[in-house]
N, C-alpha and C positions, 0 to 999 in steps of 0.2 A: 740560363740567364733570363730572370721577367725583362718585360718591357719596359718599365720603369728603370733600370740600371743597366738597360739596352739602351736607351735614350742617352741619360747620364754620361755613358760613356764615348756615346758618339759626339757629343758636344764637347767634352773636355779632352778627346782623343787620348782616351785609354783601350781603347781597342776593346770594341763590339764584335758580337760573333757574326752579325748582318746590319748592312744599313736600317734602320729603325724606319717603320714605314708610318705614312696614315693616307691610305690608299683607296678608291672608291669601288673595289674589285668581291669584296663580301668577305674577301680571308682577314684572319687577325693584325690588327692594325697596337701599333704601338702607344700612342699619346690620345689621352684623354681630354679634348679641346673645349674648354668650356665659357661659352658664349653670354653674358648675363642679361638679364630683361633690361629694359631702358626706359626711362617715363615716356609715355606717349604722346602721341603729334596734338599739338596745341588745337590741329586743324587737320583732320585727316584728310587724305586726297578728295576732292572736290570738284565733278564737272562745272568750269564756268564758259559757257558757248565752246567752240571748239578748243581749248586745254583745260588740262587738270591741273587743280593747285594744291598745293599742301606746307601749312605752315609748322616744320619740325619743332622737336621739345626744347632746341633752341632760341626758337623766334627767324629762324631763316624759313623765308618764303621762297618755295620750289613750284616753277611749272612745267609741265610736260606735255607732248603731244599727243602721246600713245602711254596705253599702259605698259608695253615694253620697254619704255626708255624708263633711264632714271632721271631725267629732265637735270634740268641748270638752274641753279639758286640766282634768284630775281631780285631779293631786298632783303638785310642782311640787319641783324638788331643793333649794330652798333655802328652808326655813318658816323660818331663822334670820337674817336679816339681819345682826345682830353675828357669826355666824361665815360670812360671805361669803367669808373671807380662803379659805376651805379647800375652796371649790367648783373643782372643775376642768374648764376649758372641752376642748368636743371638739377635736380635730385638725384644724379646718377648713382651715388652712393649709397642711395637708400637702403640699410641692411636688409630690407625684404628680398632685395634682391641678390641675395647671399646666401640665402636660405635653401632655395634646393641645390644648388652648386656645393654645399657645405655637404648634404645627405650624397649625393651623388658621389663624391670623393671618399666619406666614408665608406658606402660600400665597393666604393672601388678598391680602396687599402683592403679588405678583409676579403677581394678574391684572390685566389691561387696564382694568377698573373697580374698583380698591380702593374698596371699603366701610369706611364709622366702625365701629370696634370698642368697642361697648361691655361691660364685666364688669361682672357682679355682682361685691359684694365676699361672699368666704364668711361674714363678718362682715359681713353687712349693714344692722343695726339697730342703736341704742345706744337706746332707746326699747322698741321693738318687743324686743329682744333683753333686756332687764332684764325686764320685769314676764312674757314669756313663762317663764323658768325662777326668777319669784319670784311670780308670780302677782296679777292688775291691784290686788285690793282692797289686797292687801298691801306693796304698791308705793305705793299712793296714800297709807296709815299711814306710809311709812317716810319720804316727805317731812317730815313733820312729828315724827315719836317718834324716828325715827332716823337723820339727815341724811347724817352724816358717814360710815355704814356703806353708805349708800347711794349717797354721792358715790365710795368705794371700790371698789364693782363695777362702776358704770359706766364710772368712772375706766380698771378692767381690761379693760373689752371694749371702749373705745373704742381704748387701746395695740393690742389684737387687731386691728381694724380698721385702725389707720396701718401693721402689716405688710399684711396684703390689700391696701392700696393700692398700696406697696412693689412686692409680686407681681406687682399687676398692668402696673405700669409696665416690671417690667422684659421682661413678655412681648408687650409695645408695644402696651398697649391705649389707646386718643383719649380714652377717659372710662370714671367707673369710677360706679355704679350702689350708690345703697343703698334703706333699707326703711322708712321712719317713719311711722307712720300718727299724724296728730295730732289731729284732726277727729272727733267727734260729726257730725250731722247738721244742726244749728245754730248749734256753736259752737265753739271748742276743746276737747281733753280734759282740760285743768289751763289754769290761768293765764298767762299770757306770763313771768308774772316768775315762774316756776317753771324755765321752758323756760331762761330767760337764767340761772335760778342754775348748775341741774343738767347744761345740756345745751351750751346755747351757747360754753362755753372748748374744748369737744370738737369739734364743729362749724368751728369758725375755726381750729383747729388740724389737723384732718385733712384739711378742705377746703383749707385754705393749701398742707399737704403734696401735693396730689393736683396742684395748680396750679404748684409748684415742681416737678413732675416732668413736667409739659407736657399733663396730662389738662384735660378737661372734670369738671363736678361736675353728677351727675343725681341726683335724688331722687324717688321714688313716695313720694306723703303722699298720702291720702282721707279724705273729709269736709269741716268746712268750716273751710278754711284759711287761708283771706283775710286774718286777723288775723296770722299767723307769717310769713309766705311774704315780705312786703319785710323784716325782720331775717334771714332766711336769704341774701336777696341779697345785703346786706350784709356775711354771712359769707362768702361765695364760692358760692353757690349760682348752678349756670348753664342747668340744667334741672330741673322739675318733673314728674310724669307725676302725672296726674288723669283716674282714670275717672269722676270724678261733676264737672260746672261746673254744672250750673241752681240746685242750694241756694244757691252764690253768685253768680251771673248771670253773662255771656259779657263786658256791657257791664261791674261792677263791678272781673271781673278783668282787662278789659286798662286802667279806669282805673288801677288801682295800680299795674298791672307791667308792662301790654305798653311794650315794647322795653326794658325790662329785666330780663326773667326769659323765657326760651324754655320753650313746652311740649309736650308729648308724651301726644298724648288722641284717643280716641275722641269718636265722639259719646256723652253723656251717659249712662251703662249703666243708672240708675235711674229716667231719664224718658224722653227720646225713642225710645231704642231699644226701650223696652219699650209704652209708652202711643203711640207717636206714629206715625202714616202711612208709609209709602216716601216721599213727596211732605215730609213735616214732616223726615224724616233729611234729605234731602236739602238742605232747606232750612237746617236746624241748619249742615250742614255750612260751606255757604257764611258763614252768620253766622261761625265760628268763624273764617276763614280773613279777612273784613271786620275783623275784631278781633283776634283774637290774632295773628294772622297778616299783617298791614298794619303791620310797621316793618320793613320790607327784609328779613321773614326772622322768624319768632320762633313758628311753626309748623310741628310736624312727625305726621303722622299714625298711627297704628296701630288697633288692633281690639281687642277684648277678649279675654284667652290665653282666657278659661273661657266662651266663651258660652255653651253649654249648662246653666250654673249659671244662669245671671239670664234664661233662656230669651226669648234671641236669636232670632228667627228667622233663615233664611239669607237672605230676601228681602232681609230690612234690614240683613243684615250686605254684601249684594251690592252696595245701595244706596248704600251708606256710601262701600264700598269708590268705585264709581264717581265719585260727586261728587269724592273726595278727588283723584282721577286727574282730573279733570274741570276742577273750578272752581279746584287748586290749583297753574296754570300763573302764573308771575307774568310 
């Protein structure tokens, strides 16, 4: 079985011969994760007296203290919501940068193990991409003071979005990859019937698109998601990627969804890997693969990109790594 119909069949649970990996350990990894360039910061990071600034290719002004941080967005291009109509999105689409992603997938189909291609969309948030260039609080006012101005812009970036998918189909990627974070730590970030007014026509419409073109539909949400995540199935939603499962439990998410929603997770980045044993990761592991992972298919493993941020050790990232290779032959 290649890796490419090793993936496939872990997401659709037609039973895999192993959990499908993309693993940070040097052994062969399954999915081809492909990241595209982005127009560049308006304003690269900038010492001014003690912080750095940097004004993204959106017009969001970010300052930091340290170069280790990723600082906090300070002033945001759009304080007007009714004049939304006049904000101009970056170039993310720019075919240049489809160009080596496009050579890369080719030769990837013409090796003896073709791997799943997944892209990001450069448009990868309708969520995450609104209130970052209008800013959270004033996001959350415009649901209610200003609807229809706010159903306009996102309205605009989700069009943005059905070209990226577009793109990516036609440089023959299996699945196209976006960015929502919807989750608090307890609960969602707004209401459900928020998500179904603002966001949901968008969602069943790009996702629909993405499936008419023969892709897979992947989404990163974090936090606690438990409450959204079967309406997204619903939408066309065919993977999740979740760095955090203990705030909702291993056993409550595959009551709702395993074997029908596939996911793409670490072990837990906020509790095990950080509070818990090599013997406890290892353990986690196995539970996850008992569960999410026991409908013919509906687990697939990775690492976390930033461990050094959530201060990972290597041990337990080794650990991880192992068990996943280990206990995740089926």
């Amino acid at each position: 079985m290649h890796s490419r119909e090793r993936v496939q069949r872990a997401i659709h649970f037609q039973g895999p011969d192993h959990i499908p990996h993309y693993l940070p350990d040097g052994k062969p990894n399954d999915i081809l994760w492909l990241w595209l360039d982005r127009p560049p910061a308006i304003q690269p990071w900038t010492q001014v007296g003690n912080i750095r600034r940097q004004i993204d290719a959106w017009g969001v002004v970010w300052e930091s203290a340290s170069e280790g941080s990723f600082g906090e967005a300070r002033k945001w291009p759009i304080e007007d919501i009714t004049r939304q109509a006049e904000y101009q999105f970056p170039d993310n689409n720019n075919p240049q940068y489809f160009v080596e992603p496009r050579q890369l997938i080719e030769e990837n189909n013409r090796s003896a193990n073709p791997k799943y291609c997944l892209g990001v969309m450069p448009f990868s948030s309708l969520n995450e991409g609104t209130h970052n260039i209008m800013g959270l609080q004033n996001m959350f006012a415009a649901y209610y003071e200003h609807p229809d101005d706010l159903k306009g812009l996102i309205s605009r970036l989700a069009e943005h979005q059905r070209e990226s998918i577009r793109m990516l189909a036609d440089i023959g990627c299996d699945g196209v990859m976006g960015y929502d974070d919807w989750g608090l730590q307890d609960r969602l970030m707004v209401r459900p019937s928020i998500i179904e007014e603002f966001f949901m026509p968008h969602y069943r419409r790009n996702w629909g698109l993405a499936h008419e073109l023969g892709m897979d539909v992947w989404l990163h949400s974090c936090g606690y998601t438990i409450d959204i995540l079967p309406l997204f199935v619903e939408a066309g939603l065919n993977v999740v990627q979740l760095d955090q499962q203990e705030n909702m439990g291993l056993e409550a998410l595959d009551a709702r969804l395993g074997g029908k929603l596939a996911f793409w997770c670490p072990v837990d980045i906020q509790q095990t890997m950080i509070r818990g044993s090599v013997q406890d990761v290892r353990a986690y592991v196995k539970r996850m693969i008992d569960t999410l992972g026991n409908h013919n298919g509906g687990l697939i493993s990775m690492a976390y990109s930033s461990p050094e941020a959530v201060e990972h050790t290597q041990e337990k990232i080794d650990a991880m790594c192992a068990a996943f290779r280990e206990y995740g032959v089926y």
